[in-house]
C-alpha positions as CSV (number, residue, x, y, z in Angstrom):
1,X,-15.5,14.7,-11.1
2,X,-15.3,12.7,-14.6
3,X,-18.2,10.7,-15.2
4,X,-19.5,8.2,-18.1
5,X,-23.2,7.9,-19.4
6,X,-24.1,9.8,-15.8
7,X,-21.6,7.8,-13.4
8,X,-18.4,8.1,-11.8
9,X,-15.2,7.0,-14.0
10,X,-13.1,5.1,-11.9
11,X,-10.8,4.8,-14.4
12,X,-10.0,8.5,-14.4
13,X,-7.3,9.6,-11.6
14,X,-8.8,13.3,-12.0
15,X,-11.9,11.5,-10.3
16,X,-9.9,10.9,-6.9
17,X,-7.9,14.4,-7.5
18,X,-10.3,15.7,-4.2
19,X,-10.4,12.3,-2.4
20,X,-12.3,9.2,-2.5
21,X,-16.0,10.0,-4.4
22,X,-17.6,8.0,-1.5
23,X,-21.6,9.2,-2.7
24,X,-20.4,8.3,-6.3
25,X,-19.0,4.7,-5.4
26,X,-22.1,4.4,-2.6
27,X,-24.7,4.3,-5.1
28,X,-23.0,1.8,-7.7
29,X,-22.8,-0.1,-4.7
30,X,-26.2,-0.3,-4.3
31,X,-27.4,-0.2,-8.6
32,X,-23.9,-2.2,-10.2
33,X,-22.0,-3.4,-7.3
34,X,-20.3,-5.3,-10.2
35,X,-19.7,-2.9,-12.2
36,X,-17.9,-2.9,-16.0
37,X,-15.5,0.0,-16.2
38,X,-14.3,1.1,-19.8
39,X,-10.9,2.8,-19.7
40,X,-9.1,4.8,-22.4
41,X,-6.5,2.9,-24.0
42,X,-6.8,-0.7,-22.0
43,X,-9.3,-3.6,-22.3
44,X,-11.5,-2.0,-19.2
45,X,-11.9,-4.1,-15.9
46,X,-15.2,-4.6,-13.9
47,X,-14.9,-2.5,-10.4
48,X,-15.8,-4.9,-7.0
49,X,-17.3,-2.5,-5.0
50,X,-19.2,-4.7,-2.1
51,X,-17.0,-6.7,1.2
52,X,-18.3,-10.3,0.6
53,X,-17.3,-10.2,-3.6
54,X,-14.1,-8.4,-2.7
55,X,-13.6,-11.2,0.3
56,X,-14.6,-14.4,-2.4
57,X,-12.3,-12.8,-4.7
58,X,-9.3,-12.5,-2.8
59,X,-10.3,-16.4,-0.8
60,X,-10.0,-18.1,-4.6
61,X,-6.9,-17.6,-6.1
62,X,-7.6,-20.2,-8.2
63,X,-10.5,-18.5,-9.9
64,X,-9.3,-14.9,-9.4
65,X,-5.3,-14.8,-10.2
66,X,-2.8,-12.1,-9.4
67,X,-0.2,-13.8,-11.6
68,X,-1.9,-14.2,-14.9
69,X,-2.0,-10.5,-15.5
70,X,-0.5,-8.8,-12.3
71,X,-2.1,-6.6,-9.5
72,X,-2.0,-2.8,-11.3
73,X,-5.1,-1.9,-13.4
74,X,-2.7,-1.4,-16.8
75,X,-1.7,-3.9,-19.2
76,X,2.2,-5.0,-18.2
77,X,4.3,-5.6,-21.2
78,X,5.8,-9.1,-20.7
79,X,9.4,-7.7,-18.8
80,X,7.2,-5.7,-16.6
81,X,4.8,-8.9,-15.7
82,X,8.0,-10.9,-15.1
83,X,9.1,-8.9,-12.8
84,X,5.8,-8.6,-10.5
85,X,5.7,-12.2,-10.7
86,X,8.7,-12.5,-8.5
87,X,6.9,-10.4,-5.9
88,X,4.5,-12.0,-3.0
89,X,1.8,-9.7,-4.2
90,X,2.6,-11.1,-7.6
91,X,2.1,-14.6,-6.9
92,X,-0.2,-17.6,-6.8
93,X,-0.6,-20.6,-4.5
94,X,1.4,-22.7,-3.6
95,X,4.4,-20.4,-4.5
96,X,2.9,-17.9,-2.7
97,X,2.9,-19.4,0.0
98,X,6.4,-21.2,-0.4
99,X,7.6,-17.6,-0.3
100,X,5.9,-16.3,2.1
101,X,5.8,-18.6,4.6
102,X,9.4,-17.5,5.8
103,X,9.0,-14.3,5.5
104,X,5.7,-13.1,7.8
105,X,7.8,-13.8,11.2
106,X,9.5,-11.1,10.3
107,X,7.2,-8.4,10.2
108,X,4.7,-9.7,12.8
109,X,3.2,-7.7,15.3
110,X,5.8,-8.5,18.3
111,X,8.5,-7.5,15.7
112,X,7.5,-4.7,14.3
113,X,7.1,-3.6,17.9
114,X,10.2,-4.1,18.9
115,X,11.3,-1.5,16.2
116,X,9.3,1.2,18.0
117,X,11.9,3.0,19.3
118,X,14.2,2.9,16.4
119,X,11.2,4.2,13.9
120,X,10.3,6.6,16.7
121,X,14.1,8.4,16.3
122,X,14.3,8.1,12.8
123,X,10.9,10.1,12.8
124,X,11.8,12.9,14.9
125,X,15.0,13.6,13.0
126,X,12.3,13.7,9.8
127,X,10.6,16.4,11.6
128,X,13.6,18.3,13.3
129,X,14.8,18.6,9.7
130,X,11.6,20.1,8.4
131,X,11.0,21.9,11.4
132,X,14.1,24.1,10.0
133,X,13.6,24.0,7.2
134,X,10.3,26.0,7.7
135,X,8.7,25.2,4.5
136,X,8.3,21.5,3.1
137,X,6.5,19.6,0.3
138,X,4.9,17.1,3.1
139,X,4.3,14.3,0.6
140,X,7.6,14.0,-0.8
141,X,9.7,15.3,2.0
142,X,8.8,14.1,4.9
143,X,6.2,11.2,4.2
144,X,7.9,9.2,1.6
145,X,11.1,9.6,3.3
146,X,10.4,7.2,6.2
147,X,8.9,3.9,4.9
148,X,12.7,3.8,3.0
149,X,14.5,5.0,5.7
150,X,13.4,2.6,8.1
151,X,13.5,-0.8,5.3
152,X,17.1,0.7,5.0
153,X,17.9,0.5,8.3
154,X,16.0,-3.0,8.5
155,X,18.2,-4.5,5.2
156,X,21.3,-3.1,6.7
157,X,21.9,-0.7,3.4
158,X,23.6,1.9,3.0
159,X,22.5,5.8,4.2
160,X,24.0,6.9,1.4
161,X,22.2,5.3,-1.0
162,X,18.8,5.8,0.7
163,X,17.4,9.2,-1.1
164,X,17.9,6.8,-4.9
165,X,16.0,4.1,-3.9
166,X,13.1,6.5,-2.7
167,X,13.4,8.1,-6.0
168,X,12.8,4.7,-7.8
169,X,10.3,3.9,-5.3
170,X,8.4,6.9,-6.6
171,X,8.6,6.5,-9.7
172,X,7.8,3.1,-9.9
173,X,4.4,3.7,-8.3
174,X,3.7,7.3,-9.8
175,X,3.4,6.2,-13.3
176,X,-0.1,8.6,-13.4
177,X,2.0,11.4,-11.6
178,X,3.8,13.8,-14.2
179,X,5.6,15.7,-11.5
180,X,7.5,12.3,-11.0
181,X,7.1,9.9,-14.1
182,X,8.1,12.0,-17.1
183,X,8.3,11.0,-20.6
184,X,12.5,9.6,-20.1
185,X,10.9,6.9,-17.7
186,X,10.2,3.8,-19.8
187,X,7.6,1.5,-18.6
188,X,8.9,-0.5,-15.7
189,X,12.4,1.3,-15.7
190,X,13.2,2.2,-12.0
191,X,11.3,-1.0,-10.7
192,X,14.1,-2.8,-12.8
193,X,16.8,-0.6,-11.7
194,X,15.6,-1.0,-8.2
195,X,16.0,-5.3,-8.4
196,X,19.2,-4.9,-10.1
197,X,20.6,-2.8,-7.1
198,X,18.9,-5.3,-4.4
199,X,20.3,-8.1,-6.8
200,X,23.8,-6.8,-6.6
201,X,23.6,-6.4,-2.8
202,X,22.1,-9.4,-1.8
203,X,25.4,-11.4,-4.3
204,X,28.0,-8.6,-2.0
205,X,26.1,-9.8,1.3
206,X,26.2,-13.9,0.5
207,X,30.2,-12.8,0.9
208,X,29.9,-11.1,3.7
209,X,29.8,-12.1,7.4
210,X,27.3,-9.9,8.4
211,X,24.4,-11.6,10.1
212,X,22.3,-9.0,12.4
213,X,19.9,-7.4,9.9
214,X,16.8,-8.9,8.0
215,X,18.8,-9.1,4.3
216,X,21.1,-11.9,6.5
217,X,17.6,-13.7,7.8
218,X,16.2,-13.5,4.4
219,X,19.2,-15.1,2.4
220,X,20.0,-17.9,5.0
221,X,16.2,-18.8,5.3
222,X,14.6,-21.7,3.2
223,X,12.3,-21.3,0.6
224,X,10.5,-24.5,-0.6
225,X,13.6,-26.6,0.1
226,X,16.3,-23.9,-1.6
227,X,17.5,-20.6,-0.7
228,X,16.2,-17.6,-2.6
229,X,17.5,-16.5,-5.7
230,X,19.0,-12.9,-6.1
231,X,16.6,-12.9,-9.0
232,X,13.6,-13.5,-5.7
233,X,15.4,-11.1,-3.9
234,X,15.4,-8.7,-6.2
235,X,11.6,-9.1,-6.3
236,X,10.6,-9.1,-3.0
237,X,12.5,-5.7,-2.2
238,X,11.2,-4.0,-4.9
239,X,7.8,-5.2,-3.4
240,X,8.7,-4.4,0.1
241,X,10.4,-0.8,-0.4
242,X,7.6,0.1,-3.3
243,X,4.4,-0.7,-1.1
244,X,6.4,0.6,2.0
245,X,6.8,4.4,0.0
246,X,3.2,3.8,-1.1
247,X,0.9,3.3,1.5
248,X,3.1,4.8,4.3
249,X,3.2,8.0,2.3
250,X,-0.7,7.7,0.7
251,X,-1.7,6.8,4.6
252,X,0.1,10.1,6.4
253,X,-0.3,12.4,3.8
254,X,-4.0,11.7,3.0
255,X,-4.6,11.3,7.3
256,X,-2.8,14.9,7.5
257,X,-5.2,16.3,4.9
258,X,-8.2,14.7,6.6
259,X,-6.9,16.1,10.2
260,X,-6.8,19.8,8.6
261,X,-9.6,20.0,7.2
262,X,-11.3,18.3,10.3
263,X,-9.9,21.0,13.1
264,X,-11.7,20.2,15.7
265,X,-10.6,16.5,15.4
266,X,-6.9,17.6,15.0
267,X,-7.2,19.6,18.4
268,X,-8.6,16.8,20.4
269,X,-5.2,14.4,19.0
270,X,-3.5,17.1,20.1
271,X,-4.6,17.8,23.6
272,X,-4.5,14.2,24.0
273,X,-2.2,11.9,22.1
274,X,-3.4,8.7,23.8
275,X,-5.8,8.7,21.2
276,X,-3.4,8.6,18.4
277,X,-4.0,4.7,17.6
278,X,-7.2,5.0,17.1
279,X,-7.1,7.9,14.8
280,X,-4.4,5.8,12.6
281,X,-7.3,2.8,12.7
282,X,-9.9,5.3,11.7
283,X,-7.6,6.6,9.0
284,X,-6.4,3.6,7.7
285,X,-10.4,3.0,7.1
286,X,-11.6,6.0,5.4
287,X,-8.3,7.6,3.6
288,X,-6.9,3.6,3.2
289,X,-3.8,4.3,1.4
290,X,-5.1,1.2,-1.4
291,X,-7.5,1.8,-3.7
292,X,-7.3,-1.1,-5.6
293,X,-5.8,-4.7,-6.2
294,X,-6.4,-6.1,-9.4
295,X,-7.5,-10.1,-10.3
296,X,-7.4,-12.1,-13.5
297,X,-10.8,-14.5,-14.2
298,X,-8.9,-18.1,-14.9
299,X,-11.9,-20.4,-15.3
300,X,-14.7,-21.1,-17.5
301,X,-17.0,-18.7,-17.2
302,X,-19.7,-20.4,-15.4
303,X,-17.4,-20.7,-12.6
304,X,-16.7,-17.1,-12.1
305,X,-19.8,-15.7,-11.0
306,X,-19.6,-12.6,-9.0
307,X,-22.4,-10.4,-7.7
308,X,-24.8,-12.4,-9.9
309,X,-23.3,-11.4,-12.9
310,X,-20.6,-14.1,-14.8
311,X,-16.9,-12.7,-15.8
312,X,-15.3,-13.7,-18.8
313,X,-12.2,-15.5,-18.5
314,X,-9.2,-13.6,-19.0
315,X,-10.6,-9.9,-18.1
316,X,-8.9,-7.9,-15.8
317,X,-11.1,-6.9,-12.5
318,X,-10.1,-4.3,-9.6
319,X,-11.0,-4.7,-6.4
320,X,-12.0,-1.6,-5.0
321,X,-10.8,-1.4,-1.1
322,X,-11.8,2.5,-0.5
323,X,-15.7,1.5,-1.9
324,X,-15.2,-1.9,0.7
325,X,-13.4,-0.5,3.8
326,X,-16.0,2.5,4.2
327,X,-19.3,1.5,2.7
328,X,-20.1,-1.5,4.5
329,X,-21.0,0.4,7.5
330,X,-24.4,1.9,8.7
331,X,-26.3,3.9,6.2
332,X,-26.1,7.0,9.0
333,X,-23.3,7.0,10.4
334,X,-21.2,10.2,9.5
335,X,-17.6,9.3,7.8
336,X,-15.3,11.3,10.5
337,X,-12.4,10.9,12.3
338,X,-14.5,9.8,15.5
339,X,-11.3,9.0,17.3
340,X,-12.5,7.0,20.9
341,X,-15.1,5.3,18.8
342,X,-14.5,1.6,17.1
343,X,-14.9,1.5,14.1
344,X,-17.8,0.0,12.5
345,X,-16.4,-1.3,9.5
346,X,-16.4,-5.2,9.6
347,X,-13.1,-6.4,11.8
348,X,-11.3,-8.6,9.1
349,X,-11.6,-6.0,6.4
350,X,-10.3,-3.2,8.4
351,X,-7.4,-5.1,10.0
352,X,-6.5,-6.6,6.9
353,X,-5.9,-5.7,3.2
354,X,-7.3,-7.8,0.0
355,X,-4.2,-10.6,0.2
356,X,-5.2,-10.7,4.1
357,X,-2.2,-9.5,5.5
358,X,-1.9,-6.5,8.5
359,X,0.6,-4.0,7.0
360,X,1.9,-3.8,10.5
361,X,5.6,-1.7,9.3
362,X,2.9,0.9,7.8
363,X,1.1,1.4,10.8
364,X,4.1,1.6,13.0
365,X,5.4,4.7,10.6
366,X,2.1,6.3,10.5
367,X,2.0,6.0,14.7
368,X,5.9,7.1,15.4
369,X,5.5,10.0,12.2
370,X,2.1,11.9,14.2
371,X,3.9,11.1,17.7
372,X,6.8,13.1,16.7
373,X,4.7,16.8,16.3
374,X,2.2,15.7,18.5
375,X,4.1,15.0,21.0
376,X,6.3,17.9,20.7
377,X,4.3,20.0,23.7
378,X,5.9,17.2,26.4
379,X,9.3,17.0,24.6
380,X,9.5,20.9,23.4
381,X,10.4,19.3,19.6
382,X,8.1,21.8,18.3
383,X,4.0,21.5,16.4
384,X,3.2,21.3,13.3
């Protein structure tokens, strides 16, 4: 584990290389819950480590702004900060809300339930293909294919061009990964090929007649008294199909780690797949598949005061969800995959992430994606 002048550096991605460093993060917590991070080659960013901060960060947009400077924890050259600004997760109020206002229907929990069964197929034909194929790289094979398959089938695009857009989503959120970001990959590049693509569909399906998918919702809906732009289309699918490959993949891949190296947890989900929601609640909480939201300081600096200590306006901050999620829980309690237990991290902060909306789509994957294997004794599909 890296450390600086004795402590974790949560700048470092070789820190999280084994997992979360929970004992690392659990003591800051309780010496520099607001704690100033330095980081090679950027301005550094103070690390939120404690629920009630992270919560009055994320409640006071107007203090703490995810437009100023974006949501990642590096510098955006000006293209790249354009860009995010045309995503939801890139926005302020009220255009936030303008935005997203007509677009939460759609993924609520009564319809993301009613794709159960069509996630549930696309799964087990995920898993019948790497069941022959015997030997698979989980992560990139099987995990990252689904969130895209499934926002394909939802935007009515075409199978065919499915496997590029997971590539771009990749890349786009891999930029510390060099088995995926190399050095042909200009800052930003496959996020901007990926709204160019959804810009060209969305101008070939305003001339079609089409009308039984989400794109068709999306485009006939009204934003703030207009229709959305290609340019806002563009946007919110690179959003949508970026954080879809993200924290669908981070979420089963980190939960199948967890389950393997927790065997006797694995065999109970196995003998008795009734417990499977839990276990995705329980994952969700301890391997959450986001580690971090970033804010911008707007005011004067008397006004943003944080954990007792005052931010200077301007700087950068990361909101740390892993420190969050698990440490505000009893000082004893063991972090394991307790399945038939609730879990005793406060409701909101498990249920929600910092923006305060359910990534309901991701938790329907992760459910459909473990039933497939798990299931496979009842439905002879084969174990993994």
């Amino acid at each position: 584990m890296t450390t600086t002048a004795g402590r974790v550096d949560l700048a470092d991605p070789d820190t999280f290389v084994s997992g979360v460093p929970h004992d690392a993060i659990a003591d800051l917590r309780r010496t520099d819950p607001v704690h100033w991070q330095p980081m090679a080659g950027q301005s550094g960013f103070w690390a939120v480590l404690r629920h009630a901060d992270v919560v009055q960060v994320a409640r006071n947009p107007e203090i703490f702004s995810s437009a100023a400077a974006g949501v990642v924890v590096e510098d955006l050259g000006s293209d790249a900060l354009a860009r995010m600004r045309n995503m939801l997760l890139g926005m302020d109020p009220p255009r936030h809300h303008i935005h997203r206002a007509p677009l939460s229907p759609h993924f609520r929990p009564r319809m993301m339930a009613a794709l159960e069964q069509h996630v549930r197929d696309i799964c087990r034909e995920i898993v019948a293909d790497a069941r022959e194929r015997r030997e698979v790289e989980f992560v990139h094979d099987v995990a990252a294919r689904l969130p895209t398959q499934v926002i394909g089938e939802l935007f009515g695009i075409p199978r065919q061009d499915w496997a590029y857009l997971q590539k771009l989503a990749e890349i786009t959120t891999s930029s510390q990964d060099p088995d995926l970001y190399g050095p042909d990959n200009a800052e930003g590049q496959a996020g901007a090929e990926m709204a160019s693509y959804a810009m060209d569909f969305a101008r070939s399906r305003r001339r079609s007649d089409r009308a039984d998918d989400l794109t068709a919702e999306i485009l006939a809906a009204d934003f703030g008294g207009s229709p959305m732009s290609d340019v806002e289309f563009g946007g919110f699918f690179v959003q949508l199909v970026t954080a879809g490959n993200d924290t669908t993949k981070g979420m089963l891949s980190s939960g199948l780690l967890t389950l393997l190296r927790h065997p006797d947890q694995l065999a109970r989900l196995r003998a008795d797949p009734t417990l499977l929601p839990g276990a995705v609640e329980e994952i969700i909480r301890y391997d959450n598949p986001l580690h971090y939201f970033r804010r911008t300081a707007l005011v004067d600096r008397r006004k943003a005061l944080l954990g007792r200590k005052v931010l200077p306006q301007n700087l950068g901050r990361v909101l740390n969800l892993a420190a969050a999620r698990t440490g505000q829980i009893a000082a004893e309690e063991r972090l394991e995959h307790e399945h038939e237990r609730v879990p005793l991290v406060a409701p909101e902060l498990l249920a929600q992430d910092v923006g305060g909306h359910r990534p309901h789509l991701a938790d329907r994957n992760c459910h459909a994606l473990w039933e497939a294997p798990l299931g496979a004794r009842e439905t002879g599909a084969g174990a993994v």
